[in-house]
MITOR-151048 format. One record per residue (C-alpha): residue number from 0; chain; x, y, z. Coordinates in steps of 0.05 Angstrom, whole numbers. Layout:
N
(r NUM 'A' (X Y Z)) ...
This chain:
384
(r 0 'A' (878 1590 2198)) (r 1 'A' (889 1594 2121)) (r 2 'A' (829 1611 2084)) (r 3 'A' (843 1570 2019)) (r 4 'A' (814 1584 1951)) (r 5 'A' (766 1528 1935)) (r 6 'A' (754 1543 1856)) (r 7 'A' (677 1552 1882)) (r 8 'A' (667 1596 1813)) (r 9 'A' (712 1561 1774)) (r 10 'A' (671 1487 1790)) (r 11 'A' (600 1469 1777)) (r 12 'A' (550 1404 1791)) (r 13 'A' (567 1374 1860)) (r 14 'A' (634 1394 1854)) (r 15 'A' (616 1469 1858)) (r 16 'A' (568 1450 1917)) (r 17 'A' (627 1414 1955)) (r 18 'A' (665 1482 1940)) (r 19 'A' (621 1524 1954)) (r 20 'A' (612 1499 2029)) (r 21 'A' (694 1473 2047)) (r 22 'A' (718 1528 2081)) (r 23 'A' (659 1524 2136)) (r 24 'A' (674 1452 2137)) (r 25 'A' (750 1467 2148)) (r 26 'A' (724 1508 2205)) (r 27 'A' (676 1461 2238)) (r 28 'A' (729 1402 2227)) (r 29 'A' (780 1443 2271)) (r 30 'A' (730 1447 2324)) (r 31 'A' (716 1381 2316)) (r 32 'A' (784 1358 2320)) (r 33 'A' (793 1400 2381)) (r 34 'A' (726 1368 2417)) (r 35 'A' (720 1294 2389)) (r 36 'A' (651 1287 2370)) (r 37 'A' (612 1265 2308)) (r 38 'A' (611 1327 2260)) (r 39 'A' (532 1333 2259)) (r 40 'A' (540 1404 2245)) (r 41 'A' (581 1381 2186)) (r 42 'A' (545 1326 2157)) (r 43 'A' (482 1375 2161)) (r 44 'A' (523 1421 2111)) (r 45 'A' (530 1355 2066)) (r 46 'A' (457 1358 2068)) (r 47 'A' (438 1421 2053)) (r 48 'A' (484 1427 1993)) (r 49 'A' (443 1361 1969)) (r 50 'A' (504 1321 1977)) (r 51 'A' (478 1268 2011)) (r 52 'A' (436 1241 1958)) (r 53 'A' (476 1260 1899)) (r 54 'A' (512 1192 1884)) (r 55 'A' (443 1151 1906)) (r 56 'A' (410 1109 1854)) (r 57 'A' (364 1153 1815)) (r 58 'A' (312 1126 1841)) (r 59 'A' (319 1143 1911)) (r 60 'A' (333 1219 1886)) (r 61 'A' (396 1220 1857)) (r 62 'A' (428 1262 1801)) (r 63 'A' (420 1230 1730)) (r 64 'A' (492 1241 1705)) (r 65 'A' (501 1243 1627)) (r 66 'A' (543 1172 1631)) (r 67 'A' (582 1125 1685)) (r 68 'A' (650 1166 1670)) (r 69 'A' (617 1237 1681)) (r 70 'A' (585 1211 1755)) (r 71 'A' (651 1178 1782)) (r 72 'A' (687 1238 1761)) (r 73 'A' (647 1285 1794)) (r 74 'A' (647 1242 1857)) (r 75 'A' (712 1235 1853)) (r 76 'A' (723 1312 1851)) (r 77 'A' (679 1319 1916)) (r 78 'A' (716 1268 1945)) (r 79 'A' (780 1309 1938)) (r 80 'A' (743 1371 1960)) (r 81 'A' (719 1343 2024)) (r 82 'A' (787 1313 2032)) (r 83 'A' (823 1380 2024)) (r 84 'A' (766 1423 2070)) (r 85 'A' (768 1350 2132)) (r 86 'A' (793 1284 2121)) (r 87 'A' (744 1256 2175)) (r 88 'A' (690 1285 2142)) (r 89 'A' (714 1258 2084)) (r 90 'A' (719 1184 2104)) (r 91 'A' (646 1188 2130)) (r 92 'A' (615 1211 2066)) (r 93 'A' (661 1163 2028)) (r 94 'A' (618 1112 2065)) (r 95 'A' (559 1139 2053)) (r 96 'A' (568 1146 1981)) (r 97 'A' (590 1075 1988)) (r 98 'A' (530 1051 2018)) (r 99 'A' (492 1084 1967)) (r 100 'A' (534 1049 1913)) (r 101 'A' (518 977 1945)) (r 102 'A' (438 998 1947)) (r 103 'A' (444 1017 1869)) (r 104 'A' (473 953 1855)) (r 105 'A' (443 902 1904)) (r 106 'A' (383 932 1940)) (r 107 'A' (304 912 1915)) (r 108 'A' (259 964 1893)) (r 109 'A' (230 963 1964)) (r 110 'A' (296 976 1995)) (r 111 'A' (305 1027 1941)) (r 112 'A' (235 1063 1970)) (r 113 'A' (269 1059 2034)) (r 114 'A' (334 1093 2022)) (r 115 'A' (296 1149 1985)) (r 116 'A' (256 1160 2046)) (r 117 'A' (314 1169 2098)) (r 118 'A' (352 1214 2046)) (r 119 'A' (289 1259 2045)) (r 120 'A' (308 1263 2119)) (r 121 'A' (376 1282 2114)) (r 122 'A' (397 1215 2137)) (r 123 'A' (472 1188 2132)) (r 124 'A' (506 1107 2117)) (r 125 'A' (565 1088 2140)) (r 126 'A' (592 1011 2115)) (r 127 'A' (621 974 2171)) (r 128 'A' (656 910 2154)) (r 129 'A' (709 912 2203)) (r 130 'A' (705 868 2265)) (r 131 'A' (743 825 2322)) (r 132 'A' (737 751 2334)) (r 133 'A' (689 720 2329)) (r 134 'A' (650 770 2288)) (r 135 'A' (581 787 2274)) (r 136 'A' (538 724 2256)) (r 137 'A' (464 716 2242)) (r 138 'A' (434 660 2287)) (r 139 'A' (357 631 2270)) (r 140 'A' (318 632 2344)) (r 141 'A' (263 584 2363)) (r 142 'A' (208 630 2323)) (r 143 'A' (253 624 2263)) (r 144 'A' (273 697 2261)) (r 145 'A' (341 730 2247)) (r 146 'A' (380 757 2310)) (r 147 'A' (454 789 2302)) (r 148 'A' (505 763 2349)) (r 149 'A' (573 809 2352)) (r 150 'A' (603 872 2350)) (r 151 'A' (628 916 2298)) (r 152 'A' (705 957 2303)) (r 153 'A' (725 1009 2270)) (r 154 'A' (660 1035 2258)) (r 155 'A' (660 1099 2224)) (r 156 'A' (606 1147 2247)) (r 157 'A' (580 1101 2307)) (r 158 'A' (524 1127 2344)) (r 159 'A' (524 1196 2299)) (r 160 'A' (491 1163 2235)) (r 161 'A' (428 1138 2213)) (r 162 'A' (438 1075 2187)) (r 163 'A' (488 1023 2173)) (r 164 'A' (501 966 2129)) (r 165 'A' (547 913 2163)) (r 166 'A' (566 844 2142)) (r 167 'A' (545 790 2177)) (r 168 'A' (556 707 2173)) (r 169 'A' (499 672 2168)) (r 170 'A' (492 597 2189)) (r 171 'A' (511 577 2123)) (r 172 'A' (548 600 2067)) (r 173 'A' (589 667 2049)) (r 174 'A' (566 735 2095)) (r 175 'A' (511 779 2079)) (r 176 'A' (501 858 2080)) (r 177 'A' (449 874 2129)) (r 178 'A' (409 952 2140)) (r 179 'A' (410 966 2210)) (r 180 'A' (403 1023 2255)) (r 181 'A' (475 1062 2270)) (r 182 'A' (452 1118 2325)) (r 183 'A' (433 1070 2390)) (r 184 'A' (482 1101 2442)) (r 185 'A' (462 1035 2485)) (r 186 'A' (506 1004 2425)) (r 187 'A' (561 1046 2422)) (r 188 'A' (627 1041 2455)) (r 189 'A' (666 1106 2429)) (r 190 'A' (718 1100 2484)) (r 191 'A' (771 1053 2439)) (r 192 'A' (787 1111 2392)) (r 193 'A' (826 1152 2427)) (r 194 'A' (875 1170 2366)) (r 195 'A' (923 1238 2343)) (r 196 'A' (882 1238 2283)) (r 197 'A' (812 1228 2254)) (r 198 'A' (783 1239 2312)) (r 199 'A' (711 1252 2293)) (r 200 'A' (697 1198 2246)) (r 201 'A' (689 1171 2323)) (r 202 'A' (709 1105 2292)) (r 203 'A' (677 1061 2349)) (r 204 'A' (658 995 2365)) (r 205 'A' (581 981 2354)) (r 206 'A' (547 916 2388)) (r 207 'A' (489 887 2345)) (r 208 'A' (480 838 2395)) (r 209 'A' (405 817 2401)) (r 210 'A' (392 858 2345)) (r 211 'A' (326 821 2299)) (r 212 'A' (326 833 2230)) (r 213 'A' (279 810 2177)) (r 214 'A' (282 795 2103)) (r 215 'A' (275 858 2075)) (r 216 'A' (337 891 2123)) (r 217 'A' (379 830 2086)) (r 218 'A' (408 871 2019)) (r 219 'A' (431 836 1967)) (r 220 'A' (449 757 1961)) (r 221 'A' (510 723 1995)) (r 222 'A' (570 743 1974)) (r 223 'A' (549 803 1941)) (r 224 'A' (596 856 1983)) (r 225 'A' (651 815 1964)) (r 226 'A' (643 807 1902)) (r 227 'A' (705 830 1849)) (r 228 'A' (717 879 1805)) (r 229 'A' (680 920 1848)) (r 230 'A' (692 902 1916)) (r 231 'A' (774 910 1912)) (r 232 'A' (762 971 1848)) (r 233 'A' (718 1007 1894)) (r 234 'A' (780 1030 1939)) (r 235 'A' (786 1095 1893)) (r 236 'A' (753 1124 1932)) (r 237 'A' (781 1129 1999)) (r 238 'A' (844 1138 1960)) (r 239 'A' (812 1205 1929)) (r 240 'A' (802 1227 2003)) (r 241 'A' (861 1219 2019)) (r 242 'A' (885 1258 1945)) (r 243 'A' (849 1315 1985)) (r 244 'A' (893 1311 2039)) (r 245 'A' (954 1320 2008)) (r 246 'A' (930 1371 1966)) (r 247 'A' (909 1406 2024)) (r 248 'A' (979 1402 2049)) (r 249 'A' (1002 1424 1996)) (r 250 'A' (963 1489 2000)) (r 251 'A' (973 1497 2063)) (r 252 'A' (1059 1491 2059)) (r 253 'A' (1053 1542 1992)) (r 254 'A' (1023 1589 2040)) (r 255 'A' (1066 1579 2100)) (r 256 'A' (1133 1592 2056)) (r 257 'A' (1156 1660 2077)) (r 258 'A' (1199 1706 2026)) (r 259 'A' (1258 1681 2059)) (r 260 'A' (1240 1603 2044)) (r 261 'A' (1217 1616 1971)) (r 262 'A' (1281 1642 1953)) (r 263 'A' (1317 1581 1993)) (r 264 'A' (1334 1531 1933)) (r 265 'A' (1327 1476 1985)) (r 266 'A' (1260 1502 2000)) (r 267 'A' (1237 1511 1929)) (r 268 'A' (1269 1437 1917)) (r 269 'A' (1231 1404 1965)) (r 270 'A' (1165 1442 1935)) (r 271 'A' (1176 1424 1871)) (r 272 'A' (1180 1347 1901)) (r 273 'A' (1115 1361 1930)) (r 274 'A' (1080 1381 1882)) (r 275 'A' (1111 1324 1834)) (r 276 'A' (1079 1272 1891)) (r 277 'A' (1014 1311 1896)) (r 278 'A' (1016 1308 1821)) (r 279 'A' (1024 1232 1813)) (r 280 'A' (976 1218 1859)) (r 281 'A' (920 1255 1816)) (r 282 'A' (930 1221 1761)) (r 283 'A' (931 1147 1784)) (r 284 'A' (877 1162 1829)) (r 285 'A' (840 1200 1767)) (r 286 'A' (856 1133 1720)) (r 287 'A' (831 1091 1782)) (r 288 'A' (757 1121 1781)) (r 289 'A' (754 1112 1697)) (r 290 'A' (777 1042 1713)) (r 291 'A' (726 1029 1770)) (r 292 'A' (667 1070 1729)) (r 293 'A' (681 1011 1669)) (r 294 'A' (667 962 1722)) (r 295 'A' (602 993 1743)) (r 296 'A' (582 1005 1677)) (r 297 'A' (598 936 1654)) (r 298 'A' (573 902 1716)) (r 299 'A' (613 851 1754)) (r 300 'A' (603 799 1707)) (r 301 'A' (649 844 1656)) (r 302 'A' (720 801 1659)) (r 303 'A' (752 873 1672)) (r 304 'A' (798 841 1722)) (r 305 'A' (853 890 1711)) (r 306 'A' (813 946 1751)) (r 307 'A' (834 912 1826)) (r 308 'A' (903 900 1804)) (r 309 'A' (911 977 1776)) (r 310 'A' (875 1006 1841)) (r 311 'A' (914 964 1895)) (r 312 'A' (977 991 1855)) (r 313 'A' (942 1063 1864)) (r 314 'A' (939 1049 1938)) (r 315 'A' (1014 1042 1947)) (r 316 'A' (1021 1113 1897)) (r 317 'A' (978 1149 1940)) (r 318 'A' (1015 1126 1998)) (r 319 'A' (1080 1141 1979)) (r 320 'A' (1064 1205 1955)) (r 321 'A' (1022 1211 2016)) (r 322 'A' (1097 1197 2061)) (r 323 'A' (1137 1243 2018)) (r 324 'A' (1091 1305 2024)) (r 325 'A' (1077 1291 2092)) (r 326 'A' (1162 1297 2109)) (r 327 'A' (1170 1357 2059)) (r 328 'A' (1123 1397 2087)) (r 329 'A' (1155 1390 2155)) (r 330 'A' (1225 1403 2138)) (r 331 'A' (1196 1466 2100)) (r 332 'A' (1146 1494 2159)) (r 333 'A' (1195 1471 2211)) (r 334 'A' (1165 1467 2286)) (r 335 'A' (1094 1499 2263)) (r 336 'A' (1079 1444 2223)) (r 337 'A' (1067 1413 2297)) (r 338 'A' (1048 1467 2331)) (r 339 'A' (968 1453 2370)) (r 340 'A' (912 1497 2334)) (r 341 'A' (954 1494 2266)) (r 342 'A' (914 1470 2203)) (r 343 'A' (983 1442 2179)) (r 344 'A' (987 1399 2242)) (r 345 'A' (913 1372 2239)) (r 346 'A' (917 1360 2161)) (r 347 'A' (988 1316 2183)) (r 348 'A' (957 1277 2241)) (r 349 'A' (888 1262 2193)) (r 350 'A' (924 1233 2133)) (r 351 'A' (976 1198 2173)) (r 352 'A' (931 1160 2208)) (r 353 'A' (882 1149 2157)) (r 354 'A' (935 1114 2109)) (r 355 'A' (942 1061 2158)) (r 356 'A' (878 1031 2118)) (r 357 'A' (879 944 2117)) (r 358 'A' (926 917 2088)) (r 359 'A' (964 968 2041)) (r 360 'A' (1024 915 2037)) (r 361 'A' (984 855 2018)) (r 362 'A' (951 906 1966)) (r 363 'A' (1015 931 1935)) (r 364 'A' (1048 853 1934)) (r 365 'A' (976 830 1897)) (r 366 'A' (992 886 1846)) (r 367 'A' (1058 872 1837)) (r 368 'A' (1026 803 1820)) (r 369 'A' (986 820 1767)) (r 370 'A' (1033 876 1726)) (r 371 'A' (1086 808 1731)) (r 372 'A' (1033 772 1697)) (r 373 'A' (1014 820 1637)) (r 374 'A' (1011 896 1635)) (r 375 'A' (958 922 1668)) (r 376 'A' (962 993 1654)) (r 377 'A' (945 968 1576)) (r 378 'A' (902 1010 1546)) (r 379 'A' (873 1048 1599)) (r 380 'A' (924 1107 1591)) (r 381 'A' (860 1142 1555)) (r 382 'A' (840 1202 1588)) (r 383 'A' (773 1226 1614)) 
């Protein structure tokens, strides 16, 4: 496999951390890809680097950053990082970092005590909001407690992490974000995701049937997980992930070119279109964290309704880009780029299947939308 060079002297902060620690996680993500299970081995890296408490509330042991901008771009950097080093990794600590996010801004200072005290453990979050018909309710029994009634899909990290925070319906009203426990193997059903790619986020279903849960495992108020900017702004950063991913391609098609292919034109062409893609992506994805960071700094009650419209538009760049490197690379590496055991091949089957994320068309036609209406890019062509 090829050894990339992370930058680990060049980067500092989390970043730095993240670099310092990718190439074991490329490693243990192509033994994980090999042997589908949850990447403990992996997550317990994330741990030991701090990582999994960097982006929590400061409170619950979390880095004081100097401002908003300066955190969201050094999460976004160790998004990429984990993107580039296993895009399954990647998409679980993207939930965890978004669990930690929805804590910050929704949980109570007891809740806030109780995050800081799984962290200290090494624990992990996932965010499961996925689910099929007729989803995950809360139901009031005859002592007047809360029971779950449901099942989760797509759950990222079932049965590996900690915790979880899942929405649920209550009797009345819009659905609720509710702490429960993620690691019951009585709960989990792993035997749906059978997939080419992104095989160890082990992406699940996870039954919360009969689950009770009390007040204080309720975070937040109604409506809360859904609420805009930041509920639609806040898909930056699966779309960094994914930024890894193609820059990880990228690396790894630079490296496969032999002599012969870098003095090929065609070859050096369809390079120079890759790194053009991998380029474009950076920067809307880069503009899409300032954009969110306003809206956390601001709060949701900011008006700065321009942030969805210019992420869902970032969706569909990172996509395309995503598409275009993706075919490049394989008309440049030819029949290894498919090859079993090849980084190449893993990277392709990853980001393929994780850009089939909900409902990129409806995204890119709401965008469209809102650049018809007025221009959303405005001002926000300010860099960092």
């Amino acid at each position: 496999m090829t050894q990339p060079h992370w930058g680990a002297s060049t980067l500092q902060g989390p970043a730095g951390r993240a670099a310092a620690i990718a190439t074991r996680l490329a490693d243990l993500g192509a033994r994980y890809d090999a042997a589908p299970v949850f990447p403990a081995e992996s997550m317990r890296c994330l741990a030991s680097a701090g990582l999994h408490r960097e982006f929590a509330p400061v409170a619950a042991g979390g880095t004081s950053f100097l401002d908003t901008f300066s955190r969201y771009r050094a999460l976004m950097d160790v998004l990429r990082i984990l993107g580039r080093a296993d895009l399954s990794l990647g998409r679980l600590y993207e939930g965890h970092v978004n669990a930690l996010a929805l804590f910050e801004w929704y949980g109570s200072p007891a809740q806030i005590s109780r995050l800081k005290r799984d962290l200290e453990h090494g624990a992990f979050y996932g965010v499961w909001a996925t689910e099929p018909a007729p989803g995950v309710t809360i139901s009031i029994d005859e002592q007047g407690g809360c029971v779950l009634e449901g099942r989760k899909s797509f759950a990222s990290g079932a049965g590996g992490l900690a915790s979880a925070l899942i929405t649920a319906q209550p009797p009345a009203g819009e659905r609720r974000l509710v702490i429960v426990p993620a690691n019951d193997e009585a709960r989990t059903d792993l035997s749906p995701w059978r997939v080419r790619g992104m095989r160890a986020t082990t992406s699940g279903h996870y039954d919360l049937t009969g689950l009770r849960v009390g007040e204080s495992d309720l975070l937040g108020l109604p409506g809360d997980y859904d609420r805009d900017p930041r509920f639609t702004a806040g898909a930056w950063r699966f779309i960094a992930v994914q930024l890894g991913g193609i820059e990880a391609l990228l690396a790894e098609t630079r490296s496969a070119m032999s002599n012969g292919a870098r003095e090929d034109p065609m070859q050096r062409a369809r390079f120079a279109d890759c790194v053009a893609a991998a380029r474009t992506a950076y920067l809307w994805v880069r503009e899409s964290a300032r954009r969110a960071a306003r809206c956390d700094e601001n709060g949701d009650e900011s008006g700065n309704m321009d942030a969805p419209a210019f992420v869902r538009m970032a969706r569909g760049v990172v996509e395309r880009a995503a598409f275009d490197v993706l075919e490049l690379c394989a008309r440049i590496v030819g029949t290894r780029s498919a090859m079993d055991g090849e980084r190449i091949d893993k990277i392709s089957r990853d980001l393929a299947l994780y850009l089939r994320q909900a409902g990129p068309d409806h995204a890119r036609d709401e965008a469209a939308r809102a650049w018809l209406d007025r221009d959303v890019w405005g001002d926000g062509d300010a860099l960092w």
